[in-house]
C-alpha positions in Angstrom: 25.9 -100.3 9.7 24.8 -103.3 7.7 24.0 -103.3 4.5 22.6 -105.9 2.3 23.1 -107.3 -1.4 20.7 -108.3 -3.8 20.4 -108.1 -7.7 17.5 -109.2 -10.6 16.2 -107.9 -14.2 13.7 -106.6 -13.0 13.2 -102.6 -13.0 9.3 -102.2 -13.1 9.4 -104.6 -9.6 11.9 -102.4 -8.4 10.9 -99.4 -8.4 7.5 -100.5 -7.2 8.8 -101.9 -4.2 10.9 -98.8 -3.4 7.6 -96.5 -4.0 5.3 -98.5 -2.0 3.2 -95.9 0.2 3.1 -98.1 2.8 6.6 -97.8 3.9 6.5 -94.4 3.9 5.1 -91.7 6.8 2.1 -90.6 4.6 1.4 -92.1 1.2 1.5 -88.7 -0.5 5.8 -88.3 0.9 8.1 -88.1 -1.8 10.2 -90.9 -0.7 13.7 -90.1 -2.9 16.5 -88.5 -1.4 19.0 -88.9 -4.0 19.3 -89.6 -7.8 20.9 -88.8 -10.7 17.6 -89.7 -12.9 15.1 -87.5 -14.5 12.0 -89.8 -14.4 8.9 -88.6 -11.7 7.5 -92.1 -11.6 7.9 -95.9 -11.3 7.8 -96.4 -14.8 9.5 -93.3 -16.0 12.4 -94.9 -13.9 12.0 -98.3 -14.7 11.9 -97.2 -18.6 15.5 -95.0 -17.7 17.1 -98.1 -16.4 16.3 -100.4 -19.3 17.8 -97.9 -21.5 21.0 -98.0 -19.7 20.6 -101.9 -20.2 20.5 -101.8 -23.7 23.5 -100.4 -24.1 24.6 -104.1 -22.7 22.5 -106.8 -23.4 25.2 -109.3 -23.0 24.1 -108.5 -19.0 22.1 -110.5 -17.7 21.3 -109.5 -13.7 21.0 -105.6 -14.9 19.4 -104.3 -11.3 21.7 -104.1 -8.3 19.6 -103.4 -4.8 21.3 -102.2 -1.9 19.4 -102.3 1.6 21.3 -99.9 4.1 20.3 -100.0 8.0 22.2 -98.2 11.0 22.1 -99.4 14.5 18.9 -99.0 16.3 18.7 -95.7 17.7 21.3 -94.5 15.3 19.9 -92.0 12.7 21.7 -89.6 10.2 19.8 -86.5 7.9 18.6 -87.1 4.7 21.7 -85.2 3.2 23.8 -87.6 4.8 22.1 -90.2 3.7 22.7 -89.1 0.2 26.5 -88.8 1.2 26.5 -92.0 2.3 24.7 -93.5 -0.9 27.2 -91.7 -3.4 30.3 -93.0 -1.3 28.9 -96.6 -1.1 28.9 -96.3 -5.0 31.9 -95.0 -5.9 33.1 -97.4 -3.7 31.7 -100.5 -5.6 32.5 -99.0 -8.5 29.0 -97.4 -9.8 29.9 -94.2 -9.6 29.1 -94.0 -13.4 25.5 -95.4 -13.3 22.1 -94.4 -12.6 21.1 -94.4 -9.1 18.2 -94.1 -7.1 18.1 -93.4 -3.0 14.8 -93.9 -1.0 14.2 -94.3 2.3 11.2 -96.3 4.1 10.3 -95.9 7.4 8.4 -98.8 7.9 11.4 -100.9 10.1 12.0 -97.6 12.0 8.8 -97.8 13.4 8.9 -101.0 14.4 12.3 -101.7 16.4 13.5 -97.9 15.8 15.9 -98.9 12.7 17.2 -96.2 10.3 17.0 -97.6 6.9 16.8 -96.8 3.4 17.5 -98.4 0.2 19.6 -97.8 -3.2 18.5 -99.2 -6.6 21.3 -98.9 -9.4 22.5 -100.0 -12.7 25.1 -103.4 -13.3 25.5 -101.2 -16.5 26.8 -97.9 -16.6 25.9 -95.2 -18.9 29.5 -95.7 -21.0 28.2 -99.4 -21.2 30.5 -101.6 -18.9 29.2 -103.6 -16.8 30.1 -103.5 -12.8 31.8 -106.6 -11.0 30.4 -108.0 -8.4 33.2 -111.2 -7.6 33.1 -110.7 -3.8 31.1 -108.1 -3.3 29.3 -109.7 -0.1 33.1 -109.5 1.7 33.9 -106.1 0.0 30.6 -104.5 1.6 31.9 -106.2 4.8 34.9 -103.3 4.5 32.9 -101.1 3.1 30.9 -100.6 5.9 33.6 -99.9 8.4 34.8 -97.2 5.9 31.5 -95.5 6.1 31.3 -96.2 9.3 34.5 -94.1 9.7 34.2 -91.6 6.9 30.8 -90.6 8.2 31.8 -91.0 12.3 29.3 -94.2 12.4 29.0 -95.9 15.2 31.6 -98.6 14.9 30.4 -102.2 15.1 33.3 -104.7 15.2 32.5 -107.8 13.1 32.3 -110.8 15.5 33.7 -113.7 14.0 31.8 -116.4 12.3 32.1 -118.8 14.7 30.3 -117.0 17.5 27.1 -116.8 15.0 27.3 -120.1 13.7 29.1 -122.9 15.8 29.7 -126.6 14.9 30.6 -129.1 17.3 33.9 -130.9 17.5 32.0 -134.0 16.0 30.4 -132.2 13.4 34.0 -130.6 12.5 34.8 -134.1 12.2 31.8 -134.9 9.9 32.4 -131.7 8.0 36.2 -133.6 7.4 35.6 -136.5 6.8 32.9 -136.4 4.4 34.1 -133.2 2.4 30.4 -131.9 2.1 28.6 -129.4 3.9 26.9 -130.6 6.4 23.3 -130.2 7.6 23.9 -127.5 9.9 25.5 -125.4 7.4 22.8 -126.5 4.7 20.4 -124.5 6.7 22.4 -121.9 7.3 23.0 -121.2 3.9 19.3 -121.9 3.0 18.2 -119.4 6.0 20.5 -116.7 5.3 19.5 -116.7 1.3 15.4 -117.1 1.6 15.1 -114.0 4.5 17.5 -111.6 2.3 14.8 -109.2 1.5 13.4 -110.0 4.2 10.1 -111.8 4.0 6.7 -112.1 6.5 7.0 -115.1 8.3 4.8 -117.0 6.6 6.7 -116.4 3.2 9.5 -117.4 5.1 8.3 -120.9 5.9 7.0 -121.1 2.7 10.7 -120.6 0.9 12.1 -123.1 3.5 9.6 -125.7 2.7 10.1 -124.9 -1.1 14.2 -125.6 -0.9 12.5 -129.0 1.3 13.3 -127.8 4.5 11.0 -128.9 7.0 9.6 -126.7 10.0 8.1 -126.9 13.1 6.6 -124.3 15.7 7.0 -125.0 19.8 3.5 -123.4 21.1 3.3 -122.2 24.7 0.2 -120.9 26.4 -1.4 -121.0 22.7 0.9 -118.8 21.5 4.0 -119.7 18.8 7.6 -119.1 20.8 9.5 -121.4 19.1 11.3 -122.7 16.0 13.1 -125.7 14.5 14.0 -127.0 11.7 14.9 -130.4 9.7 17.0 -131.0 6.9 18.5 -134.2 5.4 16.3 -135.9 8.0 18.7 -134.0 10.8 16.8 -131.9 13.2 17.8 -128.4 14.9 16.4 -126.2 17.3 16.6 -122.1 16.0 18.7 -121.2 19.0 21.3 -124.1 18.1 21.8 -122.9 14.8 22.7 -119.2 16.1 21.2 -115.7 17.7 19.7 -114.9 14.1 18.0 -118.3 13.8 15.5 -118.8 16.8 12.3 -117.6 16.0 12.8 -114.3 18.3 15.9 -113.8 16.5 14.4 -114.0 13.4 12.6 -110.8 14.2 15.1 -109.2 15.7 18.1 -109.8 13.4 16.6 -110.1 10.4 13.4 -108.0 10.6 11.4 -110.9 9.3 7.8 -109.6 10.2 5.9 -111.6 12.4 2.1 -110.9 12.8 0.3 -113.3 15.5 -3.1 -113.2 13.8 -1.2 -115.7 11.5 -0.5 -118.1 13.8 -3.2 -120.5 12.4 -1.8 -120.3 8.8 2.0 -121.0 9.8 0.8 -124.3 11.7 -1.1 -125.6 8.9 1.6 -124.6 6.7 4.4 -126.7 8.3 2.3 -129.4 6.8 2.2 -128.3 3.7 3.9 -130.1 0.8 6.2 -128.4 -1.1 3.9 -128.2 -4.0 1.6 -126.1 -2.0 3.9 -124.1 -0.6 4.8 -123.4 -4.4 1.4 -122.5 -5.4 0.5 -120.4 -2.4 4.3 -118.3 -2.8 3.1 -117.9 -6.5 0.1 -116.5 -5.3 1.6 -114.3 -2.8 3.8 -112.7 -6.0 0.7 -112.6 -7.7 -1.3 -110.1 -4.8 2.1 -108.0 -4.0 1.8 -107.6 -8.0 -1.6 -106.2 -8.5 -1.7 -104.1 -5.0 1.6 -102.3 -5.8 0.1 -101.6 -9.4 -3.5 -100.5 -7.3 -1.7 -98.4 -5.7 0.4 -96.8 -8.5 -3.0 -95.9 -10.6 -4.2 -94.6 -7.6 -1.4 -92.5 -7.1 -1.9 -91.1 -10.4 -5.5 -90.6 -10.0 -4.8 -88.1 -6.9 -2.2 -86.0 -8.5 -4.3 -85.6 -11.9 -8.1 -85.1 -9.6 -9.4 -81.7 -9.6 -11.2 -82.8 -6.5 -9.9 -84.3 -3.0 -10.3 -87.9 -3.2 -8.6 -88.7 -0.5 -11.6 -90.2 2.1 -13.5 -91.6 -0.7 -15.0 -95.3 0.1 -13.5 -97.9 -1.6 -16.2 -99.3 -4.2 -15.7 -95.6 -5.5 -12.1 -95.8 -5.6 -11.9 -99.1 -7.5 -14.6 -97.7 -9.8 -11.7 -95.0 -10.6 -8.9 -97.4 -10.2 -10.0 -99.7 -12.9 -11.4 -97.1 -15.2 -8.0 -95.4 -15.1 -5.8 -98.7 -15.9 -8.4 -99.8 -18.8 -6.7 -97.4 -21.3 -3.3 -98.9 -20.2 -3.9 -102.8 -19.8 -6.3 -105.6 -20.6 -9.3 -106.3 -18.9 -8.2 -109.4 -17.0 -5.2 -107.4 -15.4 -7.7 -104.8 -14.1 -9.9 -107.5 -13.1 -7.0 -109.1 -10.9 -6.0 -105.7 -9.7 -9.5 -104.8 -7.9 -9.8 -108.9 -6.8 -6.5 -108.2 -4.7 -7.8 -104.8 -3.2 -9.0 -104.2 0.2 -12.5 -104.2 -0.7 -12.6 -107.1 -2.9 -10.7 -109.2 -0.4 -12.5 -108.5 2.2 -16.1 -109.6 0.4 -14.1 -112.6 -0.3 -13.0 -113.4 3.2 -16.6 -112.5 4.6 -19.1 -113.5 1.7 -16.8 -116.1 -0.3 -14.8 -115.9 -3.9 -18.0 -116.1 -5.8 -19.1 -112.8 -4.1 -15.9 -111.3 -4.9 -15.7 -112.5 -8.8 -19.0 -110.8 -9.0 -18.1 -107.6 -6.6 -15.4 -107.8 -9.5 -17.6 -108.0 -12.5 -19.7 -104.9 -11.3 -17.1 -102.4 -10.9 -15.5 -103.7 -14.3 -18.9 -103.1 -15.8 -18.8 -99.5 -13.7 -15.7 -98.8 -14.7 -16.5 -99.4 -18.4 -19.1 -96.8 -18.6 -17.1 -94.5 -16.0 -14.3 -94.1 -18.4 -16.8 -92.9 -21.3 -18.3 -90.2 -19.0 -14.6 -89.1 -18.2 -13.8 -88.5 -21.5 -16.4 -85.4 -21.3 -16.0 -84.6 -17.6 -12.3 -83.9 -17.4 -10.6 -85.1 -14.5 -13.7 -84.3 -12.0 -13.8 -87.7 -10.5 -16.5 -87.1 -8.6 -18.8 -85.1 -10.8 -18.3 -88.3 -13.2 -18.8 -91.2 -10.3 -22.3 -89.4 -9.7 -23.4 -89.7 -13.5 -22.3 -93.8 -13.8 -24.8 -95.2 -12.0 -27.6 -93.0 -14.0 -26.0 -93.5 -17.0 -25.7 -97.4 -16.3 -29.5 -97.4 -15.6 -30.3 -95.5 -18.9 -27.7 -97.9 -21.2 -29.5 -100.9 -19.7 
């Protein structure tokens, strides 16, 4: 068992991330296996856990995120993955906040890794806020407790110096000096930017923002390697560790690697960290607007009186952005069908002017959709057949 440690202020982000269809078997599965919280969606919950907050504003990093993953090959029910969740809690001492247990399947698929995740409170519903001093070493016993409690399969902990060696000479260094060294620089680096973890290409992109520098070793015009360079001190993945080569990387850490990016991660190992920068602020930016795309859609299919579900997509960002008009402002709509599928794709193919104006219509569609909706109910479809004649007759 490993689990992982991670906390923000964020609830809304949350809760998105934990909600995502994507990481689920069928977008339409309910994804919770545990809670303690009344709220039926993202922001019901998200709106639950600032409450809790308030009671404690003197807290700063309110959201605690646990990541739990067994063994591969190693899988437990759903009730005992509830189990589990409540006794990781009371272990940590959260036994008295709000709590929310979801499991995503998308690492299972991949390399056959049971895994699901816990959101809680840092404040609990009498107001004190959880301790966390140590809490990376305490979930080290923690998990052989669970492990035992919930006859786990037992993984020893192998020491620290089998993962991450240094050299007599670099002992020496380490000595003399009184500073970490470069080797441990990236180790520290590594281990915090793939935490959640990221694609590969985000990864690179966090390395070259803390001014690490990469570079890939291509064989047979395909990317197999991985070094790295800090303090103008140069290490092959494999030198630093198992967990550091770029195989490893997969394999340890479940950083995603997709090959049809191989273009992007060599031009981005010459990328400033400026650029690297902008283009992670962008990334924030899309991961934003397509986990809101696919809340309102959510919504839309539980509230349609019709089945929606093949519908083609200029139809469903019609919908989409008719149904988030009420809620937010124009330009966040706007963003929100420029980071779908359909609009990115139109910009890939036909260019960003074509998209901005693929935009434009379906904001215009939208506009008019909405006012038809008002007498048509929730019959989306019904309504989508009267815009365009309606659009014709305004104009």
């Amino acid at each position: 068992m490993k689990i992982n440690y991670a906390k923000g202020n964020d609830p809304m982000g949350l809760m998105l991330y934990l909600h995502e269809p994507a990481k689920q078997i069928t977008p339409e599965a309910n994804p919770v296996l545990g809670t303690n919280m009344s709220g039926r969606d993202c922001e019901e919950r998200a709106e639950e856990f600032r409450f809790s907050h308030d009671l404690n504003p003197r807290v700063k990093k309110t959201m605690v995120h646990f990541a739990v993953s067994l063994p591969p090959g190693e899988t437990v029910s759903h009730d005992q993955i509830a189990q589990i969740s409540r006794s990781l809690l009371q272990k940590t001492g959260h036994q008295d906040c709000q709590y929310l247990v979801v499991r995503h399947h998308d690492r299972e698929h991949r390399n056959h890794v049971q895994h699901w995740h816990i959101a809680t409170s840092a404040v609990s519903l009498k107001a004190g806020w959880v301790r966390d001093s140590f809490v990376k070493l305490k979930l080290l016993q923690i998990e052989r407790q669970l492990e035992e409690e919930f006859r786990l399969s037992n993984h020893p902990i192998r020491p620290k110096a089998q993962r991450q060696n240094l050299s007599t000479g670099e002992y020496r260094l380490k000595e003399r000096t009184g500073k970490p060294i470069p080797k441990e620089k990236l180790w520290d680096i590594i281990d915090r930017v793939s935490a959640d973890p990221p694609s590969m290409t985000e990864f690179v992109a966090r390395l070259k923002e803390e001014e690490v520098e990469v570079r890939f070793r291509q064989a047979q015009g395909m990317i197999q390697g991985i070094s790295y360079k800090i303090d103008g001190v140069a290490f092959a993945g494999y030198k630093l560790g198992p967990a550091y080569s770029f195989g490893g990387l997969q394999a340890h850490r479940q950083i995603e690697y997709d090959p049809a990016q191989d273009q992007l991660l060599l031009l981005m190992q010459k990328m400033t960290r400026e650029k690297c920068q902008q283009w992670l602020r962008g990334q924030e930016q899309r991961k934003k607007y397509q986990a809101l795309y696919r809340q309102y859609w959510q919504t839309v299919l539980r509230q349609s009186e019709t089945n929606l579900a093949e519908i083609e997509a200029e139809r469903r960002d019609v919908i989409v952005a008719a149904r988030s008009l009420s809620d937010i402002h124009q330009d966040e709509t706007s963003l929100m069908i420029f980071y779908g599928d359909k609009a990115q794709k139109v910009d890939q193919q036909q260019g960003r002017r074509s998209a901005i104006a693929y935009v434009n219509q379906i904001i215009q569609q939208a506009i008019v959709f909405a006012e038809l909706l008002m007498r048509d109910g929730t019959n989306y479809l019904k309504t989508l057949g009267n815009v365009k004649r309606s659009d014709q007759e305004h104009y």
